[in-house]
C-alpha positions as CSV (number, residue, x, y, z in Angstrom):
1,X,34.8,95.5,131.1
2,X,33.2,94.5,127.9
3,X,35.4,93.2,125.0
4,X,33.9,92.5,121.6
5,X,35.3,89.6,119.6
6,X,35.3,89.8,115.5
7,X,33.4,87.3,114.5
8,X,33.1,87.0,110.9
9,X,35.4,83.8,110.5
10,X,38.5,82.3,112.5
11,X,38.9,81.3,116.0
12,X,35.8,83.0,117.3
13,X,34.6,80.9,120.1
14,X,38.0,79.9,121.5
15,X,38.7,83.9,122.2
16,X,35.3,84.1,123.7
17,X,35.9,81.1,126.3
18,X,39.3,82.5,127.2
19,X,37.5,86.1,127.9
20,X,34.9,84.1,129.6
21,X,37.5,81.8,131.9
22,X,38.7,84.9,133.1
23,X,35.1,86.6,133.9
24,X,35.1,88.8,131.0
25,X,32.0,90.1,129.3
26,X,32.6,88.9,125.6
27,X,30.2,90.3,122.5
28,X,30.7,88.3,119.3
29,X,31.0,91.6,116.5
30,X,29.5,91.0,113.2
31,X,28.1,95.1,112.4
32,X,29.3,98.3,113.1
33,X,26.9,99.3,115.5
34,X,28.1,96.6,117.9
35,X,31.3,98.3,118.6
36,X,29.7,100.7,120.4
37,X,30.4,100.4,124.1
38,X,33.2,98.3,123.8
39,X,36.1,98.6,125.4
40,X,38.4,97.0,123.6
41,X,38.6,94.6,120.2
42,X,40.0,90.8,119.7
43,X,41.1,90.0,115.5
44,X,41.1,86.7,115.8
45,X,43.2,84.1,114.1
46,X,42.0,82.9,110.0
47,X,42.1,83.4,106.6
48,X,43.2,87.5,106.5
49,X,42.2,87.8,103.5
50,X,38.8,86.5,104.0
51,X,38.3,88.8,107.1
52,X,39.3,91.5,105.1
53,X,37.0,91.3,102.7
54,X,34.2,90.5,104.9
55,X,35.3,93.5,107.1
56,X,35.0,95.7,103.9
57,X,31.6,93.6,103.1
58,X,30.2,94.9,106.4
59,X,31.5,98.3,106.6
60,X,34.0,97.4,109.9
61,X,37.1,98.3,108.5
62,X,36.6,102.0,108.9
63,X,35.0,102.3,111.9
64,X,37.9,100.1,113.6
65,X,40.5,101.9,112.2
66,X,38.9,105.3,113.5
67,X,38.5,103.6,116.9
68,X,42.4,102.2,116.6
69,X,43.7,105.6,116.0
70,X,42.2,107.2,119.1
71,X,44.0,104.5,121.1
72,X,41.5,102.2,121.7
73,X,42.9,98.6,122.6
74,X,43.1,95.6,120.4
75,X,44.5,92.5,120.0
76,X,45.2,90.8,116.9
77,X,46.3,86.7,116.6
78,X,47.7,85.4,113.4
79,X,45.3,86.8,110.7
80,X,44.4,89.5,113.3
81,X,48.1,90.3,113.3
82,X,48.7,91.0,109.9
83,X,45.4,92.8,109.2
84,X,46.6,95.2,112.4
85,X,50.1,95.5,110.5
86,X,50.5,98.6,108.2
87,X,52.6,96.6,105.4
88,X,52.1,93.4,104.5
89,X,53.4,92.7,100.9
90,X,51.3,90.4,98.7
91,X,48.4,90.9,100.9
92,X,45.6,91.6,97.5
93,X,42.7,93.1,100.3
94,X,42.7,96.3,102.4
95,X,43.4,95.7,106.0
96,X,43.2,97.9,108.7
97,X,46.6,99.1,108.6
98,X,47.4,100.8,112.0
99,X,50.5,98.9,113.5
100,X,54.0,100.1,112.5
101,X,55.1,96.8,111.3
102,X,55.8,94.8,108.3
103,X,54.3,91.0,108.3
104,X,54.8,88.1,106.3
105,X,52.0,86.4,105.5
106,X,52.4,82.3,105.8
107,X,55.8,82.9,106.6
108,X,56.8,79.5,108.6
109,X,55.1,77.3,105.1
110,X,52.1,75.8,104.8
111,X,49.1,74.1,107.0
112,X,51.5,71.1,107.0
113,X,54.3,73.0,107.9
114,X,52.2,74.1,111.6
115,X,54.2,73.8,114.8
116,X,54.2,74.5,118.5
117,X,57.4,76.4,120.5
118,X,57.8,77.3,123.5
119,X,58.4,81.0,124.1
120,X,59.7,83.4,126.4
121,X,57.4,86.5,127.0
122,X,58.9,88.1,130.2
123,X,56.1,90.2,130.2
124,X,53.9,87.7,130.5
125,X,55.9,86.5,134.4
126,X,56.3,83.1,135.1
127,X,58.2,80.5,132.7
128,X,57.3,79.7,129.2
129,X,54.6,80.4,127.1
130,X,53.3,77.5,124.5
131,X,52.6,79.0,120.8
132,X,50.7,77.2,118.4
133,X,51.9,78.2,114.9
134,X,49.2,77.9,112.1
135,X,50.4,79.1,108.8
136,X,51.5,81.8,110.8
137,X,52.6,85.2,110.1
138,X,56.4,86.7,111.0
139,X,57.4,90.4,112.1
140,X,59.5,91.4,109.2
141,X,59.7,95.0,110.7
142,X,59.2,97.1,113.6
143,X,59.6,100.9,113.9
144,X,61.3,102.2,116.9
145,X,58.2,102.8,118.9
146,X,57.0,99.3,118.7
147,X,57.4,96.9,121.7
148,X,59.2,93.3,120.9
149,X,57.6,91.2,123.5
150,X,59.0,88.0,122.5
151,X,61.3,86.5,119.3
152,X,61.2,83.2,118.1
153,X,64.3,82.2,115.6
154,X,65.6,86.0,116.1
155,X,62.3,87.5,114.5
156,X,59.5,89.3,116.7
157,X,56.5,86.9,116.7
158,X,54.4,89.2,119.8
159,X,54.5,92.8,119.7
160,X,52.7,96.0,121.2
161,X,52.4,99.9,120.0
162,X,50.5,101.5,122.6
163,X,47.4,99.6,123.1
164,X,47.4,97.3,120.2
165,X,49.1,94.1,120.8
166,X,49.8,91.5,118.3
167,X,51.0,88.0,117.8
168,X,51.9,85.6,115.4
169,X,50.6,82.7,116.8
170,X,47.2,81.4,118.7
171,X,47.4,82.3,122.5
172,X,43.9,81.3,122.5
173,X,44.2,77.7,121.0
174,X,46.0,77.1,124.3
175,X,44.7,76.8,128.7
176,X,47.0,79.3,129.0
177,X,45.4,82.5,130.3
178,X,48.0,84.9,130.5
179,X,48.5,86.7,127.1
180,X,44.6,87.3,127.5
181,X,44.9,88.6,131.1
182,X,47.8,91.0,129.7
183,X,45.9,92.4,126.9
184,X,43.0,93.2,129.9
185,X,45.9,94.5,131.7
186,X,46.2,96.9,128.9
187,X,42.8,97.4,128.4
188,X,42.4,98.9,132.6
189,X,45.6,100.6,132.2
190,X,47.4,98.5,133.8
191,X,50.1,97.0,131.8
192,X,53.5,99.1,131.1
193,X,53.1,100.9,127.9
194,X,56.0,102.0,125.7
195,X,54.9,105.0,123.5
């Protein structure tokens, strides 16, 4: 398995040494020519308005909305969220738009206003999971054919469509392995998918 990581600005490295803990073959993505082969994508956390411009700057956004479309998998933390969501209100740059949500952008406040939870993400197995909250995102909106994988404060904050699979906070800012070993789960098939 080969994953690609976007790597124009965010949490780059952290995604790669999760992928990496978990014997991954990880491919920091800067051009479009380095999708190819790939099978599957990591948004990570940032500014999403920065990545969205540079995505548009290095002619990425199309290509990876072609490659979402035809149901290849991604995951999207924080900025990756919202730049996988379809609406996001107040967001000025074109994002790749392919999830049937509506986000929030800086929804819990500013940097200051950061904070960790614990969460319960059954399909994640065994106990709690521990979110870091950056300036992070919240799930205003999911159509019917969207997954809620876990809530925080009665609002979705993790969420899959198929195999796209988005959260609002920074799994990889953690040790904790399992939302990473999910999405690879997803990315061999393997992991329950409602449709």
């Amino acid at each position: 398995m080969k994953i690609g990581v976007l790597a124009l600005q965010g949490a780059v490295t952290e995604h790669i040494q999760m992928l990496s803990a978990l014997g991954t073959e990880t491919v920091p993505i800067r051009l479009p020519s380095e999708l190819d082969g790939l099978d599957a994508l990591i948004i990570p956390g940032g500014e999403s308005t920065t990545i969205s411009k540079l995505l548009s700057d290095y002619g990425l956004l199309e290509p990876i909305r072609r490659l979402a479309k035809k149901g290849f998998p991604i995951l999207g933390t924080c900025a990756g969220l919202i730049l996988l969501a379809k609406k996001v209100p107040n967001l000025q740059t074109e994002s790749i738009s392919v999830m049937d949500i509506e986000v929030k952008r800086n929804a819990f406040g500013r940097q200051v206003d950061s904070f960790e939870a614990d969460l319960k993400i059954p399909a994640l197995h065994n106990g709690s999971f521990h979110g870091i909250f950056i300036r992070a995102p919240i799930i205003e909106k999911v159509d019917p054919d969207v997954e809620v994988l876990c809530q925080l404060n009665g609002k979705p904050v993790a969420v899959r469509q198929g195999k796209l699979l988005g959260c609002a906070f920074h799994p990889e800012l953690t040790d904790d392995l399992r939302l990473h070993k999910y999405f690879l789960d997803i990315v061999a098939g393997d992991g329950n998918c409602k449709k």
